[in-house]
Each structure stands twice: as structure tokens, then as C-alpha cells.
C-alpha positions as CSV (number, residue, x, y, z in Angstrom):
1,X,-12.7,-15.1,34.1
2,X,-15.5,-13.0,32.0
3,X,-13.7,-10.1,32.8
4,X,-10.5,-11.5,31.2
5,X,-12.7,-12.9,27.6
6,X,-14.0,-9.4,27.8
7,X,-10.6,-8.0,27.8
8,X,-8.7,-10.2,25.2
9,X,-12.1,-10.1,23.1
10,X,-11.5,-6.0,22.8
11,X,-8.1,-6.0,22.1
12,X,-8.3,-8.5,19.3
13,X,-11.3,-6.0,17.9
14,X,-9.2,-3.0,18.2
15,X,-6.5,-4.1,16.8
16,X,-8.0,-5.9,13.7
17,X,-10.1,-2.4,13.5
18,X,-6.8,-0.3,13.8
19,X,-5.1,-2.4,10.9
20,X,-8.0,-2.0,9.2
21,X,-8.0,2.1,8.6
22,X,-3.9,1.4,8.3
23,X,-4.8,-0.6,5.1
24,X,-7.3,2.0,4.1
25,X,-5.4,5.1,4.7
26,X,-2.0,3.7,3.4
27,X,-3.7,3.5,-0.5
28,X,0.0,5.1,-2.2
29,X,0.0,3.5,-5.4
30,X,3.9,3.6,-5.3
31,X,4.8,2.5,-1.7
32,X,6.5,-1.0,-0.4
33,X,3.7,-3.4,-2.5
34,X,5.4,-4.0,-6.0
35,X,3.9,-1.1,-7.8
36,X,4.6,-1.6,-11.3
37,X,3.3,0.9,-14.6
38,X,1.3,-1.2,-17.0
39,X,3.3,-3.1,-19.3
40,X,1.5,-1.2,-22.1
41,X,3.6,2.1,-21.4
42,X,6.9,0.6,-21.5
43,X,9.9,3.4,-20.7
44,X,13.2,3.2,-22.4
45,X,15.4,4.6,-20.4
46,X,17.9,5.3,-23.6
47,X,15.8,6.8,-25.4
48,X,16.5,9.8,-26.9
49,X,13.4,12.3,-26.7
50,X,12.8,14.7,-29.6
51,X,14.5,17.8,-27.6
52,X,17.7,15.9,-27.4
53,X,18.3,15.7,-31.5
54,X,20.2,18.6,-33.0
């Protein structure tokens, strides 16, 4: 029965350790978590850039 705590209790510490350095090495600003550029820098898409005027 020790044996079997023993067991579960590493398995739960590996994995929370494993998800762990996942979370840590995963730090892409731009991947699946919303990124969004700050609302200060707004992009129009429309716009016409200085190059574009003749």
C-alpha cells in the first residue's frame, strides 16, 4: 500500500514539474493566449504609408 502512495505521489510531482518547465519554456508572446499589441499603437490596415503617394 506504501509502495502504491509512493508511486501515485511521484507521478503527480512529475507531472506538475513537467507542466511546469512547458509553461516556462513556451513564453511566445504571439502563440494560442490572446496576444494583442497595446491599444496605444493602433494599425490601420488602410492606411496609406508615405511611399504609396505619388
Amino acid at each position: 500500500m506504501t509502495a502504491l502512495l509512493i508511486f501515485w505521489l511521484l507521478v503527480i510531482l512529475t507531472t506538475g514539474a513537467l507542466v511546469g518547465l512547458r509553461v516556462l519554456l513556451d513564453d511566445d508572446p504571439t502563440g494560442d493566449d490572446g496576444y494583442r499589441p497595446p491599444a496605444s499603437h493602433e494599425v490601420d490596415t488602410f492606411s496609406r504609408s508615405g511611399s504609396s503617394w505619388h
